[in-house]
C-alpha positions in Angstrom: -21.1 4.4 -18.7 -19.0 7.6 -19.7 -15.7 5.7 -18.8 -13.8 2.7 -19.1 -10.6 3.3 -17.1 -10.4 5.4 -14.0 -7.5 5.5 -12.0 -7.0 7.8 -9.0 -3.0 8.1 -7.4 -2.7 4.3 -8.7 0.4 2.9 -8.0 2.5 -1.0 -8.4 5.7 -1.7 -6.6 7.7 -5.0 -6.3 10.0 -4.5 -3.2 11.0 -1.4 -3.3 11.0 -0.4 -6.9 8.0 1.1 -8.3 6.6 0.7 -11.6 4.0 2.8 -11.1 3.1 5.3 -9.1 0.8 8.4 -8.6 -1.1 8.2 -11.7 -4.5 9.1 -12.6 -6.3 9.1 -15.6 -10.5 8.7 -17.1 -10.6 7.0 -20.2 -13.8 7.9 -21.7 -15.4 4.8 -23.9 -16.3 4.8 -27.8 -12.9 5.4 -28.2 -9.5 3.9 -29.5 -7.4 4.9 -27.1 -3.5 4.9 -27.9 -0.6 4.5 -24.5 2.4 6.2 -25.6 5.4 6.7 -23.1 8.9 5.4 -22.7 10.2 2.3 -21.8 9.8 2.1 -18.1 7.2 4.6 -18.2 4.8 2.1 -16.8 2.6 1.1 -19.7 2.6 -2.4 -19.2 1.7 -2.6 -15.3 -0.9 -0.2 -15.8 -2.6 -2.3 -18.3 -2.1 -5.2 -16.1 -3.4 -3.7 -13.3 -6.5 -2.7 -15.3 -7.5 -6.4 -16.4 -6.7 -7.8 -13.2 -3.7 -9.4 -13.3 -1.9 -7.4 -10.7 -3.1 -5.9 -8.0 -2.1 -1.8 -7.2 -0.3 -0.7 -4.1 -2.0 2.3 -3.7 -4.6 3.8 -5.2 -7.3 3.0 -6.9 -8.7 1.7 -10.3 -11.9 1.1 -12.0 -13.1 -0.8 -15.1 -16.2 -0.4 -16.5 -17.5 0.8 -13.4 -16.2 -2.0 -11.3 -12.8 -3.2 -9.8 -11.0 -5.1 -12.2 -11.5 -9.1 -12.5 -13.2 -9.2 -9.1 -16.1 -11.1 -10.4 -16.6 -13.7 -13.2 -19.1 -11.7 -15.1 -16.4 -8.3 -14.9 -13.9 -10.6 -16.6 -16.0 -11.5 -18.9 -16.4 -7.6 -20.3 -12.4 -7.3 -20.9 -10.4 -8.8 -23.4 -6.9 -8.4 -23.6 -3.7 -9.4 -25.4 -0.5 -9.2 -23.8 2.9 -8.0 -25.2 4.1 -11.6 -26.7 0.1 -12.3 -28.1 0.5 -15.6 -26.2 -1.0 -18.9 -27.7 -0.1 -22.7 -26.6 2.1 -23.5 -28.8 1.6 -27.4 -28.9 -2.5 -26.4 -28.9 -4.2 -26.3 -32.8 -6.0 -23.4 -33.8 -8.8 -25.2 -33.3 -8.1 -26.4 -29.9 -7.7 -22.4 -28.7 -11.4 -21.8 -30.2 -12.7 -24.8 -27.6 -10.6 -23.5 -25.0 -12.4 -19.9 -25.6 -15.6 -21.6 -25.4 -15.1 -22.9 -22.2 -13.3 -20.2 -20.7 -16.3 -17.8 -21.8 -19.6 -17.0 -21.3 -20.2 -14.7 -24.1 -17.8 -16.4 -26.3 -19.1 -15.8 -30.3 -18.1 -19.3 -31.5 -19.3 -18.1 -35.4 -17.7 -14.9 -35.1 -14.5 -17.2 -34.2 -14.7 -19.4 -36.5 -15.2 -17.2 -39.5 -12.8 -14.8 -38.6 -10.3 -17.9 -38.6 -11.4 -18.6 -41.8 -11.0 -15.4 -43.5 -7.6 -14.8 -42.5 -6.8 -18.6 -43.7 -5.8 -20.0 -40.6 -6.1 -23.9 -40.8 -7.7 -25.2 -38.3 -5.7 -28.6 -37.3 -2.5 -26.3 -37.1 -0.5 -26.3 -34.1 0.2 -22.5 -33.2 3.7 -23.1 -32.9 3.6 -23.2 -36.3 2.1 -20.0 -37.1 3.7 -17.1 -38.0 4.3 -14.4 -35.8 1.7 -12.1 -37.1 -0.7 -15.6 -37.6 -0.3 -15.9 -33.8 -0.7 -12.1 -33.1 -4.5 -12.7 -35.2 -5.2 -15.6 -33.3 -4.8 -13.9 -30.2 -6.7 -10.9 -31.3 -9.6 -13.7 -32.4 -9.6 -15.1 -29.2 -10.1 -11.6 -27.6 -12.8 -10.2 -29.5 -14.6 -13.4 -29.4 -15.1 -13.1 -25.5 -17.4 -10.1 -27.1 -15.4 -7.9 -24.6 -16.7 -4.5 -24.1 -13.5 -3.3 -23.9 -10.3 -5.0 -25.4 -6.5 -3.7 -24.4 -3.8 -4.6 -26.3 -0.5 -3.9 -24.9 2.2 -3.6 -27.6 0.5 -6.9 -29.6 2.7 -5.9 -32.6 6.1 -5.0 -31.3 7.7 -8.0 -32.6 5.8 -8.3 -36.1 7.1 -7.4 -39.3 5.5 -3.8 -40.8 3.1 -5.5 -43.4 2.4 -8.2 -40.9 1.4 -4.9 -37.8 -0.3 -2.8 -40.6 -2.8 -6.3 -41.4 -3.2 -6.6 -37.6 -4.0 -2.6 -37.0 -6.5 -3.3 -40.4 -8.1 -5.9 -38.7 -8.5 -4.3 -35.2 -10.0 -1.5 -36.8 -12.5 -3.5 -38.8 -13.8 -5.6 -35.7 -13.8 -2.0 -33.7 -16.3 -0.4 -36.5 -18.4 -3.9 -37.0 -18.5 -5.1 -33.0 -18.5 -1.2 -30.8 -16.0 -2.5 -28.7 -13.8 0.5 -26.6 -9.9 -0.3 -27.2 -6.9 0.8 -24.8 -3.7 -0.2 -27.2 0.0 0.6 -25.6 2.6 0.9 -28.9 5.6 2.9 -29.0 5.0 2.8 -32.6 3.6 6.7 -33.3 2.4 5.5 -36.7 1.0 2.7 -35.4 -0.6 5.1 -33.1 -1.7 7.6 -36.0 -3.6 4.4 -38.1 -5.9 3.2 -35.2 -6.2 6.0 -32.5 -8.6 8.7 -31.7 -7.8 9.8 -28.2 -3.7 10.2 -27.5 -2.5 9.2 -23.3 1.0 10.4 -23.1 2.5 8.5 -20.0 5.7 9.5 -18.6 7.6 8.7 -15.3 3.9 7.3 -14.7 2.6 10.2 -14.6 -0.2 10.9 -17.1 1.5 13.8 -19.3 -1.7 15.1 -21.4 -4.7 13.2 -22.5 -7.4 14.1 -24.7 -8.8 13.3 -28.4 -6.4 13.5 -30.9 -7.9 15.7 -33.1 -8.8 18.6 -30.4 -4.8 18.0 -28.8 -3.2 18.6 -32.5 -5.8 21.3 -32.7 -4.7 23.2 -29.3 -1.2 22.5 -29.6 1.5 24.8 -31.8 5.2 24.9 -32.3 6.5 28.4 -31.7 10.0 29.8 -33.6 11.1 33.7 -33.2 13.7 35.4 -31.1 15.0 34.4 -28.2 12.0 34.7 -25.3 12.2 33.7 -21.5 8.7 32.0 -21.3 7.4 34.0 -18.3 7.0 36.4 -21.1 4.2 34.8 -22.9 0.5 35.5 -22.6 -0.8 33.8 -19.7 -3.0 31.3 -22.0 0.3 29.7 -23.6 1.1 27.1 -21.8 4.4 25.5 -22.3 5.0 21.8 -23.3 8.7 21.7 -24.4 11.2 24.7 -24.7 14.4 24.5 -26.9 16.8 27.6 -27.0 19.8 28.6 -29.2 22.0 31.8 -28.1 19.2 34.0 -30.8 16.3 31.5 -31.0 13.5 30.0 -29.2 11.5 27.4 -30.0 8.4 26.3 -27.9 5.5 23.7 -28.3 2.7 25.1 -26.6 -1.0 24.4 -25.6 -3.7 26.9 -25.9 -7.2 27.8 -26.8 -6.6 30.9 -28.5 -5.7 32.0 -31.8 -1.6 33.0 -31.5 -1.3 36.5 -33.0 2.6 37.5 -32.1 4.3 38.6 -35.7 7.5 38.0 -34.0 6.6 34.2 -33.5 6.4 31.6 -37.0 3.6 29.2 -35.9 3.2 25.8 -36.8 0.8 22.9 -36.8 2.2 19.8 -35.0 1.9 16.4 -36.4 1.0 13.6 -33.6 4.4 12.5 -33.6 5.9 15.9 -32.7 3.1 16.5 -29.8 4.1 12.9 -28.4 8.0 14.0 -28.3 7.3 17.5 -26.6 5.2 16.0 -23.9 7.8 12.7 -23.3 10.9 15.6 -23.4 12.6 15.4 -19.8 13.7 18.5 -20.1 9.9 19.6 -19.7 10.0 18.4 -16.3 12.7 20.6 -14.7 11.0 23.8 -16.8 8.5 25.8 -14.1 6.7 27.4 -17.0 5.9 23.5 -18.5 2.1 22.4 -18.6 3.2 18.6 -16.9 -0.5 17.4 -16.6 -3.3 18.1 -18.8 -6.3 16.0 -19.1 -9.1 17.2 -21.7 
């Protein structure tokens, strides 16, 4: 198994609107792998369309080397937690652990119920009583207890406060290291993003912008500042991401393999922040010279 999420030309529409449409990407597993696009982009359909809960319209997709939810034992490998981490509010914490057990085969009832105890949830609780981020770690317990092979997370701390998302990310991070479990997690959060991730999926307009590990991406890409320069001018190897131009001065982010010798240009490293912004930049779109699709 070399991948955990294929999707070839995938598409999701409802009536005549899609919310999705013409993308492809290969996740590769091992990894934490960080969705990044803006609102509308399609983040939340495509991670709904990779656990099964919708269906696509066209195209195709593949999880773990099978089609999404089609068979009892394929559910079983995916975990996920969805945007609001929902819990049963009038259910205890305790209840959701038996409902776990029932629901699932693999289901790790002592990794549950010691993970429950170490972040000091009680157990007769109703979760409507929890916190926010006490309900975002009892979804995440519920999740990894399944024993997933692969858990997506889409947005789970978009609502909490930052010391209640940096405990989450902590704790995701921990169970990633101690359990091997391959992570897809959708934040618009680029710091949240920069904590947990080692492979980067720009998504924009659903299409799949650039995707690669993050540490060979920040590696390839570089801002360029220096006189004003139409980009048909630069070396063939320079591909450009985002252009910005002033009457005097250019300023490019660009992608390339090789070292960037111009004296005229001042080159600078990018910080994952500054890639994610070039590659979501609409202005990229309508530039013929722009790299739109790179997949490493």
């Amino acid at each position: 198994m070399t991948s955990v999420v294929q999707a070839q030309g995938l598409g999701r529409r409802y009536g005549r609107r899609w919310a999705l449409r013409e993308c492809t990407l290969d996740i590769p597993a091992g990894h934490v792998a960080g969705l990044v696009g803006p609102n509308g982009a399609g983040k939340s359909t495509l991670l709904k369309l990779a656990c099964g809960q919708l269906e696509p319209t066209a195209g195709g997709i593949t999880v773990l080397g099978g089609r999404p939810a089609s068979t009892p034992a394929q559910l079983a490998r995916v975990g996920f937690v969805a945007q609001d981490t929902p819990v049963y509010a009038g259910l205890t914490v305790a209840d959701h652990l038996r409902l776990g057990a029932r629901l699932n085969p693999r289901w790790d009832a002592a990794m549950a119920r010691d993970r429950i105890g170490r972040l000091g949830l009680d157990p007769v609780h109703r979760a409507g009583r929890l916190s926010g981020g006490q309900r975002a770690q009892l979804a995440l317990t519920l999740g990894l207890a399944k024993r997933p092979e692969l858990l997506i997370l889409d947005e789970p701390v978009a609502s909490l406060d930052p010391l209640a998302r940096r405990e989450f990310l902590q704790h995701l991070m921990e169970a990633v290291v101690e359990h091997e479990v391959s992570v897809v997690l959708s934040s618009h959060l680029v710091s949240d993003l920069e904590r947990t991730c080692d492979y980067l999926i720009v998504l924009v307009e659903s299409r799949v912008r650039v995707a690669g590990e993050v540490d060979a991406l920040l590696a390839t890409h570089h801002r360029l500042t220096g006189p004003r320069r139409d980009p048909g001018r630069l070396p063939a190897g320079q591909h450009v991401v985002s252009a910005r131009h002033t009457e005097r001065q250019s300023t490019y982010v660009i992608r390339t393999d090789s070292p960037v010798h111009d004296p005229a240009w001042t080159v600078s490293r990018l910080g994952l922040e500054d890639l994610v912004l070039a590659y979501m930049d609409k202005s990229t779109a309508e530039h013929p010279h722009v790299a739109l699709e790179v997949q490493r």
